[in-house]
C-alpha positions as CSV (number, residue, x, y, z in Angstrom):
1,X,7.9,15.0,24.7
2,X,8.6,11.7,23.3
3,X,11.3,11.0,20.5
4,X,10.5,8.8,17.8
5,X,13.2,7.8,15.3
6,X,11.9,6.4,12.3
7,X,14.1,4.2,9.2
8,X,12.9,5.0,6.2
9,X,11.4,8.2,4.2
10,X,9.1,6.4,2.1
11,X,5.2,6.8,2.5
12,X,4.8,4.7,5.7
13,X,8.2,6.3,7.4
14,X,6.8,9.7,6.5
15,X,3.4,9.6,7.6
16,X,4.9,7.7,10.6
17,X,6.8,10.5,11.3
18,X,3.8,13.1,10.2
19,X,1.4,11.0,12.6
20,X,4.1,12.1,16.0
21,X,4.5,15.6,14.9
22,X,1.0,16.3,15.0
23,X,0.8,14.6,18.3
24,X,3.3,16.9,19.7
25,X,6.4,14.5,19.7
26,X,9.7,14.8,17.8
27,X,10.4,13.0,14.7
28,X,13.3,12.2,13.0
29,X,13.1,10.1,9.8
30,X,16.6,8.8,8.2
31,X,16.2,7.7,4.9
32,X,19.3,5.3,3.0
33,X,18.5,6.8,-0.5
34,X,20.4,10.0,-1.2
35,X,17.3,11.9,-1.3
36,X,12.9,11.6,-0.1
37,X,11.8,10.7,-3.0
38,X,9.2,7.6,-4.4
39,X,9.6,5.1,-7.5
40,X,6.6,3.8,-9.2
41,X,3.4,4.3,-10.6
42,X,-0.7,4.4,-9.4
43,X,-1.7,2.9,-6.2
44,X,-5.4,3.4,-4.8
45,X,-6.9,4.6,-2.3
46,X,-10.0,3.2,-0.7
47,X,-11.7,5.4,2.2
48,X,-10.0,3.9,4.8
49,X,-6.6,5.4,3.2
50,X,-8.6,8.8,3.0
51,X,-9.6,8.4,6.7
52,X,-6.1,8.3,8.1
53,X,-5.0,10.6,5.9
54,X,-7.8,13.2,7.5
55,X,-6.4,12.4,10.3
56,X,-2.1,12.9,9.3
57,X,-3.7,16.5,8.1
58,X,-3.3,16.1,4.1
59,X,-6.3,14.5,2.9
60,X,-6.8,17.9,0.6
61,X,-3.6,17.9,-0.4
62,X,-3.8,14.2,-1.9
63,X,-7.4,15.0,-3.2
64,X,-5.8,17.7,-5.0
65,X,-3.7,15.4,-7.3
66,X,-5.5,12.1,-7.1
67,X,-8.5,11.2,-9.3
68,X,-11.8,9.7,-7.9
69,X,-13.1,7.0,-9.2
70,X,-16.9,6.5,-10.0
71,X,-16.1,2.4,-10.3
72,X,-14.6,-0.9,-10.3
73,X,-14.7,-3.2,-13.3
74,X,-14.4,-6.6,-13.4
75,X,-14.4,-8.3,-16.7
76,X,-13.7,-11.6,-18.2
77,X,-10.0,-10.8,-20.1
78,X,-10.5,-13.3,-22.8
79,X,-14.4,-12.6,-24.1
80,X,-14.4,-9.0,-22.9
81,X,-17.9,-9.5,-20.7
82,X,-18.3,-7.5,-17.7
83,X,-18.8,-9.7,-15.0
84,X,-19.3,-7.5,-12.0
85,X,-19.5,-3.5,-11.4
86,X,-18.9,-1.7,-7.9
87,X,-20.3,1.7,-8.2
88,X,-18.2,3.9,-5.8
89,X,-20.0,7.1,-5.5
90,X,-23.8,7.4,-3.5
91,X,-24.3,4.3,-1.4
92,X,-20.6,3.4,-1.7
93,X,-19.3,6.8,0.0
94,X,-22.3,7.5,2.5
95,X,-21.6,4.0,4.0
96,X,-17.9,3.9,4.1
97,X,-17.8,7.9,4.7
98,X,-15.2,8.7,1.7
99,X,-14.0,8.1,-1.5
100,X,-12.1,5.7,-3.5
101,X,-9.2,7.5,-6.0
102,X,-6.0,6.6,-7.5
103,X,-2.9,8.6,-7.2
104,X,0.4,8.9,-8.2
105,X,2.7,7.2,-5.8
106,X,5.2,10.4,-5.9
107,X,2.3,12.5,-5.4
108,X,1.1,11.0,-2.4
109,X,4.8,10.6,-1.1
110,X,5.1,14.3,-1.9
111,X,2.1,15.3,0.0
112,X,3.6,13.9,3.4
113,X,6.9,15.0,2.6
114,X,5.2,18.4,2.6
115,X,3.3,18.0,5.4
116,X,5.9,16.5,7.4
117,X,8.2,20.0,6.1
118,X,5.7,22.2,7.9
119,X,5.7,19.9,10.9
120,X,9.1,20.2,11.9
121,X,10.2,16.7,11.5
122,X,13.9,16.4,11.1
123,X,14.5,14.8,7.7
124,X,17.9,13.4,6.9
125,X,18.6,11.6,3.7
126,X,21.6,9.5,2.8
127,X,21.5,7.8,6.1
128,X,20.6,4.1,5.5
129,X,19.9,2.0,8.5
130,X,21.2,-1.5,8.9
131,X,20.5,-2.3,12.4
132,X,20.2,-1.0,16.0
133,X,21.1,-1.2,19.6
134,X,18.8,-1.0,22.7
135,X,18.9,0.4,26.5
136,X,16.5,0.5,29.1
137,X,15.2,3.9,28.0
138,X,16.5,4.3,24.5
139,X,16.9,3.0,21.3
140,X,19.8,3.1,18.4
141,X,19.7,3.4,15.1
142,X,22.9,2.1,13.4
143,X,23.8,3.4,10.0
144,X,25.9,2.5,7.1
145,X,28.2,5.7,7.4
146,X,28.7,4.4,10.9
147,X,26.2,6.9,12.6
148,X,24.2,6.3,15.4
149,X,20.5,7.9,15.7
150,X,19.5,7.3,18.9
151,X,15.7,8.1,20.4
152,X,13.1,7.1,23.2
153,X,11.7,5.0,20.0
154,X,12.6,3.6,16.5
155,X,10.6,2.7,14.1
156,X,11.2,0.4,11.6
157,X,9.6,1.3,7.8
158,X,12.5,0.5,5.8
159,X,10.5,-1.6,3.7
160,X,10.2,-5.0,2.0
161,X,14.1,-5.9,2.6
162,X,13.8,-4.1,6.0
163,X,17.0,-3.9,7.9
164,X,15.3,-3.3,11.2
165,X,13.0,-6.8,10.4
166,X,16.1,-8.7,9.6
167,X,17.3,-8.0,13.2
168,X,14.2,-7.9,14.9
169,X,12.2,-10.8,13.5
170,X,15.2,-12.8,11.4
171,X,12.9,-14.8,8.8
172,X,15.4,-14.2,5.9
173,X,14.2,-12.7,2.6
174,X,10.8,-12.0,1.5
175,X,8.7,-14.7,-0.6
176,X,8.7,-14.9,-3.7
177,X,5.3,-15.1,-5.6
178,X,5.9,-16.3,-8.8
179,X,4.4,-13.4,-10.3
180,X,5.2,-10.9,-12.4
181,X,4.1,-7.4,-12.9
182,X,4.4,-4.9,-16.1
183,X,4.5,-1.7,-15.2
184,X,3.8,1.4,-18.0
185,X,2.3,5.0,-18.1
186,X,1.7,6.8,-20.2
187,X,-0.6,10.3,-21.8
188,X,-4.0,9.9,-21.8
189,X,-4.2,12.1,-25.1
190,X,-2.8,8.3,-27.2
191,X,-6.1,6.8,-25.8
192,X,-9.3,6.5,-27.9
193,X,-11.5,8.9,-26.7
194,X,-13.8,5.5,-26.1
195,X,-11.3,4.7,-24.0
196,X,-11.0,7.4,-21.6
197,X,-13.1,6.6,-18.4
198,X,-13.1,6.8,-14.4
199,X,-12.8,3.3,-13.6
200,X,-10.7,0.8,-12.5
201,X,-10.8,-1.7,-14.9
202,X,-9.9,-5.4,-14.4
203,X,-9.4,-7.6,-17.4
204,X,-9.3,-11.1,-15.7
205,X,-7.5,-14.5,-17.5
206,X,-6.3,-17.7,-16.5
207,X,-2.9,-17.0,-15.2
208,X,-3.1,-13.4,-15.8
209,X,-4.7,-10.2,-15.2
210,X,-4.8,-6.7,-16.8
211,X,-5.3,-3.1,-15.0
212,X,-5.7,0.5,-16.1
213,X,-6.6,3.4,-14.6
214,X,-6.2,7.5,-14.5
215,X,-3.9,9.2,-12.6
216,X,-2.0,12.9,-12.1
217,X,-5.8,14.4,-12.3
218,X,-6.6,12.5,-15.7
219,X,-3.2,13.4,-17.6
220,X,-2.0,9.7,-17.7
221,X,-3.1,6.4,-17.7
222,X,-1.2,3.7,-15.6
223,X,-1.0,0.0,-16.9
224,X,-0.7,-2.6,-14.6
225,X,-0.2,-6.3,-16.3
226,X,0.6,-9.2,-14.6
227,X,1.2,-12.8,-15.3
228,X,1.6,-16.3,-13.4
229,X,4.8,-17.1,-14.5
230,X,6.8,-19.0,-11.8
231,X,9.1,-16.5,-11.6
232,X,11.5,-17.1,-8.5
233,X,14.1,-14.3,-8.7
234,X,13.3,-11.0,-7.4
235,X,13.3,-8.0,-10.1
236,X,12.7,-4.5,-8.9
237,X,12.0,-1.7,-12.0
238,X,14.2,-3.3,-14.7
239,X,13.1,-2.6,-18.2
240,X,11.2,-4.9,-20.4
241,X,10.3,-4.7,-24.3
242,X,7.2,-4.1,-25.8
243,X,7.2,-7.4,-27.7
244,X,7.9,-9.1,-24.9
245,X,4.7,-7.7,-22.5
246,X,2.7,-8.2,-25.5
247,X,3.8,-11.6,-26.3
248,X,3.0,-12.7,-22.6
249,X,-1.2,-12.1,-23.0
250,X,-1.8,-13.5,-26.2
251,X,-5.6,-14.5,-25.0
252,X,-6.5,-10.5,-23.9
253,X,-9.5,-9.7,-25.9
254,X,-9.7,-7.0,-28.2
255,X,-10.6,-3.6,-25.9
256,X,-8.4,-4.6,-23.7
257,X,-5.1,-5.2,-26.1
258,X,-5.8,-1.7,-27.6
259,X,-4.5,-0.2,-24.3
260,X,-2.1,-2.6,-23.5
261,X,-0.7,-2.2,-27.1
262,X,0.0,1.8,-26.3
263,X,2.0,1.0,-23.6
264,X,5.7,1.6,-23.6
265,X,8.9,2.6,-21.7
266,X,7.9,-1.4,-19.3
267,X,9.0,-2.1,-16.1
268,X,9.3,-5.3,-14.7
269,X,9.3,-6.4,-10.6
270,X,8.3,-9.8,-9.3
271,X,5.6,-9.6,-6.9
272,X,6.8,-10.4,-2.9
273,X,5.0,-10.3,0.6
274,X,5.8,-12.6,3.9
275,X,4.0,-14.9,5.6
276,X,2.4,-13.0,9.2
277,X,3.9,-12.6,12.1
278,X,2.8,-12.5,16.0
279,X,5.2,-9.9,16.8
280,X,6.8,-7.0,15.1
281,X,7.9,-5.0,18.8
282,X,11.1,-5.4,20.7
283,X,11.3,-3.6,23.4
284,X,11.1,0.4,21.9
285,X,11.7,-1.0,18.5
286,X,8.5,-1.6,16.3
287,X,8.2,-2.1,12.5
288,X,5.6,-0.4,10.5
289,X,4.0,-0.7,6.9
290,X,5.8,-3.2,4.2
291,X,8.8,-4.0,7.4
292,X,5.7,-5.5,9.1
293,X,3.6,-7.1,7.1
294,X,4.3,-6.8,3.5
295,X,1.4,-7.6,1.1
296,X,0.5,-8.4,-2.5
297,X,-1.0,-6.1,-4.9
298,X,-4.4,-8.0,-5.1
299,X,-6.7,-6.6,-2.7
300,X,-4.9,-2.6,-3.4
301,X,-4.4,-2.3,0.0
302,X,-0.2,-2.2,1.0
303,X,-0.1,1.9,1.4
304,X,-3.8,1.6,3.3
305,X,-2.5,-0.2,5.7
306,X,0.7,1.4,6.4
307,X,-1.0,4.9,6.7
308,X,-3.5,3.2,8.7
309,X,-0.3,1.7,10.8
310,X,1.0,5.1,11.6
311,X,-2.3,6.4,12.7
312,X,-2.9,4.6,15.1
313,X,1.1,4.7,16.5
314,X,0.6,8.4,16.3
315,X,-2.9,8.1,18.9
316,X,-0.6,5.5,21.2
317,X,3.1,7.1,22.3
318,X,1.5,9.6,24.3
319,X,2.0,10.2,27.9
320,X,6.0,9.4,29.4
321,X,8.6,8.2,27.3
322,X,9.3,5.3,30.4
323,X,6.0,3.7,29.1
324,X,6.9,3.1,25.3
325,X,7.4,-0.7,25.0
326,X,3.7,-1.6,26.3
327,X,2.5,1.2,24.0
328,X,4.4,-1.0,21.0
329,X,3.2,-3.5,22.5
330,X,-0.6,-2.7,22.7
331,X,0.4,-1.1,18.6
332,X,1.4,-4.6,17.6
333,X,-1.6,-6.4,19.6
334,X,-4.5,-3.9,17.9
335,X,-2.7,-3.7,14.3
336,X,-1.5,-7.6,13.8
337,X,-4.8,-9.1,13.1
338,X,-6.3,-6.7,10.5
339,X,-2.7,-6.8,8.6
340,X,-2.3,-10.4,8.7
341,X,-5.8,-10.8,7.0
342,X,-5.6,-8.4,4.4
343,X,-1.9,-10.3,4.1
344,X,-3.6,-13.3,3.3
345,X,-6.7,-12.0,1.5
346,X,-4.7,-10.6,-0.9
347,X,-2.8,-13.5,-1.7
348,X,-6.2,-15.7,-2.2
349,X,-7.7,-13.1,-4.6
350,X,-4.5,-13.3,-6.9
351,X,-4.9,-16.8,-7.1
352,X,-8.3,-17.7,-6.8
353,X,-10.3,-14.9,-7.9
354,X,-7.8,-13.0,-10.9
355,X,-5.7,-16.0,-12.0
356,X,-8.9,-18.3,-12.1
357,X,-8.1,-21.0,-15.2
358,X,-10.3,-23.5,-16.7
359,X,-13.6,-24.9,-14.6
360,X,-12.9,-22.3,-12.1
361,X,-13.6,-19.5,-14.8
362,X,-17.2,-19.4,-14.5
363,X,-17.4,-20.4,-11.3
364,X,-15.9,-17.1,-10.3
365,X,-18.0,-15.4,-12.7
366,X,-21.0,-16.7,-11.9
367,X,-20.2,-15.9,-8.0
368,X,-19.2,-12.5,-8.7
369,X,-22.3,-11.5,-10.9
370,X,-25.0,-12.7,-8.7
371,X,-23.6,-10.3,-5.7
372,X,-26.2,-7.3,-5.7
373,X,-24.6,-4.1,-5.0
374,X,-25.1,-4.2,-1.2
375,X,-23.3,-7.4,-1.5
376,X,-20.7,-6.1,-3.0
377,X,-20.3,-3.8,-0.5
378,X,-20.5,-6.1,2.2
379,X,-17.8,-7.8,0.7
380,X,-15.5,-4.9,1.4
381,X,-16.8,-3.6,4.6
382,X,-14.1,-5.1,6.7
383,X,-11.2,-3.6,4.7
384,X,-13.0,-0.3,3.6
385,X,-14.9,0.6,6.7
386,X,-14.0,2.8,9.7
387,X,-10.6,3.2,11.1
388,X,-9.5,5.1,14.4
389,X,-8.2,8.5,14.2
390,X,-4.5,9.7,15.1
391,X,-6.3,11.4,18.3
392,X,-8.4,7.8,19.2
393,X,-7.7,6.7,22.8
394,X,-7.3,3.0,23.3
395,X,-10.4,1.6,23.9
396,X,-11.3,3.5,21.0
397,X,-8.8,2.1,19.0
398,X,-9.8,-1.6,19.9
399,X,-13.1,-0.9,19.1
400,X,-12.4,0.2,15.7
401,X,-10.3,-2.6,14.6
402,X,-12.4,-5.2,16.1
403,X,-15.0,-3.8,13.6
């Protein structure tokens, strides 16, 4: 049995940790805050999220609290015309084999806390990693208290500002974007009836964007708006004033600034990621999720890729513990390519396709409207389509990412 010590209890540490239970191995997750728990609001969930989490053993219990999605809308933010629709039911599911629903980011966090509860993994809060030491056969955790964790493996998902990356990789702080997002939910009972559907909606503008959606099983509706700004200072959940997320979209047509007018309670955090990487192993110390490849909002595809991350770990650290760094290794070599894509794909949609401004504007429009719905769906095969299961075997494993 091989023991895997994972930073961080957030959802990437957790399903990390869920993904070596299930494959018989120990698991010990230390997280810094003083208890598991997740800030935030909606995140979605395409079926390559729903695949992997099949596969961790709680795709029913997310189902149960997330709300499915029949499609999403892309609109012009300043006339209100629809520009393009992906229909996410039929053709959509049969192709890509499963669904596409928003959660609550605590109710998918609770979900594989739960799972990882009734798993066995050890789970020990207030125990905030800021480094770690290495032998031949085992590896450290080092923690602010002064303990030390040690394990055949560790795994570093401490996140964006990931104290395991700063040691291993050493590329300083995370970039800045230079955009800023508005956070806000709130009941769905304050929204116009009208109002009330199972879509993503997209209100696009030049230097801005706008998205709503349901979540916790239609109760709520979670704003997302985000601006352009420059910004250059990181800002993680402070509050903002109504006035002042209204007075930042002054062009949002008319449907749109109903909702964005009910919001309340704003949050504010400045948009990061890093640039890819080769190489997130040393030795029998890997990073996993945002510690490896953090990503910008734009493609919806940061938790994806994480569960998908532990996933496949959880098919590789089988066999004897002596044989863990090529198993990182071969980890690092199937995951790096398809991270570092979506990476980058997400930073060319914020800028290219929802910040569009000026001549660009129906350009994009025009683009985006003549793709028939196959084509729409081609567009997305690469990021939506089939990923390996926790149980793949490598040549398995390369198959399905190479596709």
């Amino acid at each position: 049995m091989t023991h895997v010590l994972v930073a961080g209890g957030g959802i990437g540490g957790l399903a990390t940790a869920l993904a070596q239970a299930r494959a018989g191995h120990r698991a010990t997750v230390l997280e810094g805050r003083p208890e598991f728990s997740e800030i935030g609001a909606g995140i979605q969930l395409a079926p390559n999220a729903f695949r992997a989490l099949d596969a961790l053993g709680v795709r029913d219990r997310v189902a149960l609290r997330a709300d499915f999605i029949d499609e999403l809308r892309f609109l012009d933010g300043t006339s209100g015309r629809r520009i393009a629709t992906m229909e996410l039911t039929g053709a959509y599911r049969t192709r890509f084999g499963g669904p596409y629903a928003v959660v609550h980011r605590g109710d998918l966090h609770r979900a594989l806390l739960e799972g990882c509860r009734e798993a066995g993994v050890e789970l020990l809060a207030g125990e905030r990693v800021t480094g770690y030491r290495q032998s031949e056969d085992r590896a450290t955790a080092l923690t602010a208290g002064g303990g030390r964790f040690s394990a055949d493996v560790l795994v570093g998902a401490d996140g964006l500002r990931s104290a395991v990356r700063a040691q291993l990789v050493g590329d300083g702080g995370p970039r800045v974007s230079g955009h800023t997002i508005y956070r806000s939910v709130i009941p769905m009972a304050e929204v116009p009836p009208e109002l009330r559907e199972k879509a993503v909606a997209l209100w696009a503008g030049p230097g801005w964007h706008f998205v709503h959606y349901p979540i916790g099983g239609g109760a709520f509706l979670n704003l997302a708006a985000t601006r352009d700004d420059g910004a250059r200072e990181e800002i993680t959940g402070a509050a903002a004033s109504r006035s002042r997320v209204l007075g930042e979209f002054p062009g949002l047509c008319a449907e749109a600034r109903r909702l964005l007018e009910l919001g309340r309670d704003w949050r504010i955090w400045v948009l990061c990621d890093r640039d890819p990487v080769e190489g997130w192993v040393d030795g029998r110390v890997a990073l996993l999720g945002d510690a490896a490849h953090p990503m910008l909002q734009y493609a919806a595809q940061g938790a994806c890729m994480a569960l998908e991350d532990a996933v496949v770990l959880g098919g590789l650290l089988t066999g004897e513990p002596w044989d863990v760094p090529g198993r990182l290794a071969r980890y690092n070599a199937l995951r790096r390519d398809r991270t570092a894509r979506t990476t980058l794909t997400a930073r060319e949609m914020g800028e290219r396709l929802y910040h569009a401004a000026g001549p660009d504007v129906p350009a994009r429009n025009a683009l985006l409207a003549g793709l028939s719905p196959a084509g729409l769906r081609d567009a997305v095969a690469w990021l939506h389509g089939r990923t390996p299961s926790a149980g793949s075997r490598e040549p398995a494993l390369a198959a399905a990412e190479a596709g």
